[in-house]
C-alpha positions, 0 to 999 in steps of 0.5 A, spaced: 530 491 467 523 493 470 517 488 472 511 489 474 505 485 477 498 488 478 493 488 484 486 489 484 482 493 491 476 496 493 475 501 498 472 508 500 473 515 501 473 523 502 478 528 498 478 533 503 479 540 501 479 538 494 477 542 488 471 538 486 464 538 491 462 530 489 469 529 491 470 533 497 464 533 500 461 525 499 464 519 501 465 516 495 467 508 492 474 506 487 475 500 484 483 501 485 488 497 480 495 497 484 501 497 479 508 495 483 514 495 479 521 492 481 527 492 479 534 489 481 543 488 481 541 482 477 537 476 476 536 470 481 537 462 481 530 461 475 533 467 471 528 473 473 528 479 478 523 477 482 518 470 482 511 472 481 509 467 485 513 470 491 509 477 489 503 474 491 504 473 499 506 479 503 505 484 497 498 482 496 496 481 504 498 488 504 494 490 500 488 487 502 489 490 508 486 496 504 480 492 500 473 493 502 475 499 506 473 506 508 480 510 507 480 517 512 484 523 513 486 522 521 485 530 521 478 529 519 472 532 523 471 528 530 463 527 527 465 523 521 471 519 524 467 516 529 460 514 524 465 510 519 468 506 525 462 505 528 458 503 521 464 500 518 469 494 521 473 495 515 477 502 516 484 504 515 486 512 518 492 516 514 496 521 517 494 525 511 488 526 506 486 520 503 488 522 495 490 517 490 497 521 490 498 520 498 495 512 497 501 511 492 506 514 497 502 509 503 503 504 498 511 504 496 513 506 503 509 498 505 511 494 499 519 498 500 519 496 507 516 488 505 522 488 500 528 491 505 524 486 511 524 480 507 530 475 506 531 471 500 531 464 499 533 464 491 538 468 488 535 474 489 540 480 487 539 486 489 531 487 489 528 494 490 521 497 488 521 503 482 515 505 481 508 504 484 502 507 480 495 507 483 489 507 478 484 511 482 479 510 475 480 508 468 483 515 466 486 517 473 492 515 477 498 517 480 505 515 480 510 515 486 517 512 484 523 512 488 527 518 486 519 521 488 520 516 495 528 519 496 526 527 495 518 527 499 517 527 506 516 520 509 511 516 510 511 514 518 508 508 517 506 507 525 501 514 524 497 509 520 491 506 524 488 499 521 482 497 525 481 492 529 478 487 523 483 489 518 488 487 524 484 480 525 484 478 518 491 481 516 494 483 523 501 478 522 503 482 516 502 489 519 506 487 526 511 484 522 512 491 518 512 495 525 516 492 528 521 491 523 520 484 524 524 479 517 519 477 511 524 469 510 521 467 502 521 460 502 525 457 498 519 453 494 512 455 493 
């Protein structure tokens, strides 16, 4: 058995080296729906994989870690790296290009961890994250799933640089995740 919640963010980038001029040559802005599927051993206490209500606490501040973000490649030219953290407070640099499919890896590999950090409080047996889609576009996504996760190279999470503003409004979250820190899901919400 699979579920999946959904997820809505804004953000911004450039496609270096890409194939199309507009993408590789302007920033340019997405509204992104983030699809996370988990499955699990077994059922919980109130009979399901994992409480919806539970997704909308760590998973979702993750995310907004990302909302209303400028995204770029850390390999990026000098130039532009220093005119979008000068001219935005809202920035998040990536060990690699800021692609749909690389934003899918950066996505399972947070969520991954938030679920292996997290201690549950319900009955939860054996919760893990299958798959994540990433909407680029109505008519364009990428899908990483966890045989994709086990075979591609991984995700290092302290490459990832969030600025400061991105820190101040989520800043425990991400300490949390580097620091191997545990999540403790309460029993009630």
């Amino acid at each position: 058995m699979i579920i999946g919640r959904i997820y809505d963010f804004e953000a911004a980038h450039i496609v270096r080296d890409c194939s199309t001029k507009r993408c590789k040559y302007s920033i340019h802005g997405h509204s992104y729906t983030l699809e996370a599927r988990l499955s699990a051993k077994g059922l919980d206490k109130g009979g399901m994989i994992y409480d919806f209500g539970l997704m909308k606490r760590e998973i979702k501040a993750l995310i907004d870690s990302f909302d209303h973000s400028t995204i770029f490649y850390a390999n990026d030219s000098d130039e532009y790296k220093n005119a979008i953290k000068t001219l935005s407070a809202r920035w998040v640099q990536l060990p690699f290009n800021a692609s749909c499919e690389q934003m899918a890896r950066v996505f399972f590999a947070l969520i991954d961890k938030i679920l292996n950090q997290t201690i549950m409080k319900n009955g939860e047996n054996g919760v893990f994250l299958k798959a994540i889609t990433l909407k680029e576009t109505a008519r364009g996504w990428a899908r990483f799933t966890r045989k994709d996760f086990e075979s591609f190279e991984r995700v290092r999470l302290d490459e990832i640089i969030f600025s400061q503003q991105v820190k101040a409004e989520n800043g425990e979250i991400l300490k949390k995740l580097l620091n191997k820190e545990k999540f403790t899901n309460p029993k009630e919400i």
